[in-house]
LUMVEXPA-103879 format. One record per residue (C-alpha): residue number from 1; z, y negated, x. Coordinates in steps of 0.5 Angstrom, whole numbers, padded with zeros to 4 digits. Layout:
NUM,Z,Y,X
...
***
This chain:
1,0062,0002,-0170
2,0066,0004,-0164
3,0072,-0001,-0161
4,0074,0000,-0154
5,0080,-0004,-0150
6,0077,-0005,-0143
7,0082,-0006,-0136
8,0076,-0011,-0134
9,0078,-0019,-0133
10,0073,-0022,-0138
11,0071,-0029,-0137
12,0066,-0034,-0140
13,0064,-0041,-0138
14,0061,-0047,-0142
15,0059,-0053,-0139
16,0062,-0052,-0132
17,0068,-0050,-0136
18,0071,-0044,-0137
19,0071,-0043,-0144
20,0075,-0035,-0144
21,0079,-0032,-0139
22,0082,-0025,-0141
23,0084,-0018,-0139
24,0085,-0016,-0146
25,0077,-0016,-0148
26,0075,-0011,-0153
27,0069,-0008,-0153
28,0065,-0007,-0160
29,0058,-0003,-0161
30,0055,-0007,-0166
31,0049,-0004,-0164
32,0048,0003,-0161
33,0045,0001,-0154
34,0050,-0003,-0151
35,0057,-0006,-0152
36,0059,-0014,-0155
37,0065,-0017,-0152
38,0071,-0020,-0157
39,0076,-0023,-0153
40,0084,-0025,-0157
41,0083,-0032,-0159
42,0090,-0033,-0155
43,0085,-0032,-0149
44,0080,-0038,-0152
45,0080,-0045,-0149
46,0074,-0048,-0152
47,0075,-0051,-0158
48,0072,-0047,-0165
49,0070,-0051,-0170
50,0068,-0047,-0177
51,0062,-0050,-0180
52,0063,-0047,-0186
53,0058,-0040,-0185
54,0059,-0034,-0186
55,0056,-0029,-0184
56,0057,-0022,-0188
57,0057,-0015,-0184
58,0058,-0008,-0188
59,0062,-0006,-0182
60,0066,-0011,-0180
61,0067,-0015,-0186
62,0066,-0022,-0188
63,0064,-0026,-0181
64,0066,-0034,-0179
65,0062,-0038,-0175
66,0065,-0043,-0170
67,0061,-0048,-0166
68,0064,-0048,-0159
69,0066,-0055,-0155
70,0068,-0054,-0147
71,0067,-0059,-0141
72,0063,-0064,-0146
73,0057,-0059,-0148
74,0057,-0056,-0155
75,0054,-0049,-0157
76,0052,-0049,-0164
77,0054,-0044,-0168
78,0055,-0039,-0162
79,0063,-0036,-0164
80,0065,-0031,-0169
81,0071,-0029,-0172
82,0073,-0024,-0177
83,0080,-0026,-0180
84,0081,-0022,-0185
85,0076,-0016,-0182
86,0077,-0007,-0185
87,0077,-0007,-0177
88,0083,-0009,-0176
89,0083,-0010,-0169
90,0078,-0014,-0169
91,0083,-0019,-0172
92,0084,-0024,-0168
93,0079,-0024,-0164
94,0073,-0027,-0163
95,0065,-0026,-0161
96,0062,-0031,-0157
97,0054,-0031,-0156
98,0052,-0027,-0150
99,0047,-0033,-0148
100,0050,-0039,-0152
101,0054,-0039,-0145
102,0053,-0042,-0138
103,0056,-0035,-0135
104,0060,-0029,-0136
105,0064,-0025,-0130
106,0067,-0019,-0131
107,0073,-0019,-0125
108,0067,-0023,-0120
109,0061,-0021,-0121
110,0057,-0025,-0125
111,0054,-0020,-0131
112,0047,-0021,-0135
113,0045,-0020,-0141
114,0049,-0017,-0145
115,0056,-0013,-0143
116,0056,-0006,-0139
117,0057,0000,-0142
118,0062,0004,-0139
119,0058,0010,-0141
120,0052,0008,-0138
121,0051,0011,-0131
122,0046,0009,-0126
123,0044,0015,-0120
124,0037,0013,-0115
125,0036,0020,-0111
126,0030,0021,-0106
127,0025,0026,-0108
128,0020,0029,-0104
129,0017,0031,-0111
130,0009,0028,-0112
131,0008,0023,-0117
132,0002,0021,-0119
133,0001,0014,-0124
134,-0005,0014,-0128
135,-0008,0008,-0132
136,-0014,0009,-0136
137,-0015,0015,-0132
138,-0015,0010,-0125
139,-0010,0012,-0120
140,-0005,0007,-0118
141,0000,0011,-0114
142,0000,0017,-0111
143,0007,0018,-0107
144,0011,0024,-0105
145,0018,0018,-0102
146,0020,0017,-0109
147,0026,0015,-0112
148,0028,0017,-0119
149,0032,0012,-0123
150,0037,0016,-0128
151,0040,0012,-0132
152,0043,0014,-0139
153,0039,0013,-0145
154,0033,0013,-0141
155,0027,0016,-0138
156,0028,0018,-0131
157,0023,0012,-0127
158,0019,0014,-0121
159,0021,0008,-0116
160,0015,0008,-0111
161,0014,0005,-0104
162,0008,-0001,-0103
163,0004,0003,-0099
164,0003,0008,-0104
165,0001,0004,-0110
166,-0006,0001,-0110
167,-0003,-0006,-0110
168,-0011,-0009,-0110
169,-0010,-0006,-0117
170,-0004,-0010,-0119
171,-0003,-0019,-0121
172,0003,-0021,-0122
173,0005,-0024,-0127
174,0011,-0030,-0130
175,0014,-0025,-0133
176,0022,-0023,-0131
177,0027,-0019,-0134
178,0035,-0018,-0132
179,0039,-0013,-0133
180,0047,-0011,-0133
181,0046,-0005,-0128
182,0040,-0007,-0124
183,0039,-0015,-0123
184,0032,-0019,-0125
185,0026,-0015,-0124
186,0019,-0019,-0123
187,0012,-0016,-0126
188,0005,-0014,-0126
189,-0001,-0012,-0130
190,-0005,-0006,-0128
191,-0012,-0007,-0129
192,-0011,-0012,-0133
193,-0006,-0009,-0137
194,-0001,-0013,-0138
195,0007,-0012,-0135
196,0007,-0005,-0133
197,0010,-0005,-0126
198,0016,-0009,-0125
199,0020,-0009,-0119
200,0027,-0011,-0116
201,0028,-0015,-0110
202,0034,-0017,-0110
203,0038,-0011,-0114
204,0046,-0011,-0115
205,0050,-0007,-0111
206,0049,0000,-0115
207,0042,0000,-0115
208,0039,-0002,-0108
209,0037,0004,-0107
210,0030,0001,-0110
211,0030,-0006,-0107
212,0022,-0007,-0106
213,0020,-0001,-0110
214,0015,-0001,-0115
215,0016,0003,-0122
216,0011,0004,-0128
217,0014,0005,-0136
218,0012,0013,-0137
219,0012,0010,-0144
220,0005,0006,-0142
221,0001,0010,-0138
222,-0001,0017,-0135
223,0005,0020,-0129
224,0003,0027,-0126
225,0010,0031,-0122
226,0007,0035,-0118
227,0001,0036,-0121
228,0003,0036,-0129
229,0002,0030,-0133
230,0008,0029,-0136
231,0010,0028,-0144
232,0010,0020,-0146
233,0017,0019,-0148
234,0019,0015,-0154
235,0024,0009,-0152
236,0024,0001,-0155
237,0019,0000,-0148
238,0014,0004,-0152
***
């Protein structure tokens, strides 16, 4: 368990009511891949409305369920409070549910998923190095114009352009996801296989260097760099 202040203005909205706004928002690693926000109950305009659970913790102690009220919408058992917690400063303090929420904003920019991690970084270079994708020993992209994506955590990802990437080999997909750094990518199978590919259209402001570029998971298939086949990395996409 780590507990951190953040300088950020924090705000959350539920049923086009603003249900927190606060510039005194911690943010807890309940789990070691990213960071919860738990905002003073000073902070907190929706009303919170015990149920009568509980939720045990080992670290933080025995947990209070809320529901929470705003703007006539209702979003069962969404907040958390710990009263009397090890964790002092968690004290309180109150956790509402990421995507029990309508919105989040950090300042204003709208966040999505979950809180961003202070610690996590993102650099997109450009890299005349050869990557070379492979899946079931068919090329799917063979390009020396890559950006590499480094982000903290995670493998380095090879962002190739269209026209180095056999796209007659790639259907797309329902499948989208968003992230905190980077925006809502869209997917493809590749031979089949599939949500091996994703792309970003329309990344947020940090990344994009990527806008409209192609990227494969490493964990999946068979990528060459300049010629050597690189390790599969093991991560949570294997």
């Amino acid at each position: 368990m780590r507990v951190e202040p953040t300088a950020k203005r924090v705000r959350a909205y539920l049923g086009g009511h603003r249900v927190a706004d606060t510039t005194r928002a911690l943010l807890v690693w309940e789990s070691p891949h990213y960071p919860t926000y738990y905002l003073p109950l000073d902070d907190v305009t929706a009303t919170l409305t015990a149920t009568g659970a509980t939720s045990r913790s080992p670290s933080r102690g025995e947990g209070v369920v809320h529901t929470v009220t705003a703007g006539g919408k209702t979003a069962a058992e969404a907040a958390l409070t710990y009263p009397d917690s090890p964790i002092e400063d968690l004290r309180g303090h109150v956790r509402l549910e990421w995507n029990a929420m309508d919105a989040w904003f950090e300042e204003d920019e709208e966040v999505y998923v979950h809180a961003r991690d202070p610690y996590t970084r993102v650099d997109i270079l450009p890299s005349s190095r050869r990557i070379r994708v492979e899946v079931d020993g068919v090329a799917v992209a063979d390009s020396t114009h890559a950006m590499i994506l480094f982000e903290t955590g995670l493998p380095a990802r090879y962002y190739l352009p269209k026209t180095d990437v056999r796209m007659d080999l790639l259907e797309s997909t329902d499948t989208a996801t968003r992230c905190p750094y980077k925006g809502t990518a869209e997917y493809w199978k590749v031979n089949g296989r599939a949500d091996l590919a994703w792309s970003y259209r329309t990344p947020l402001p940090e990344s994009e260097r990527v806008a409209g570029l192609i990227a494969f998971y490493n964990e999946k298939l068979d990528v060459y760099v300049d010629g050597k086949l690189e390790e599969r990395p093991r991560t949570q996409f294997s």
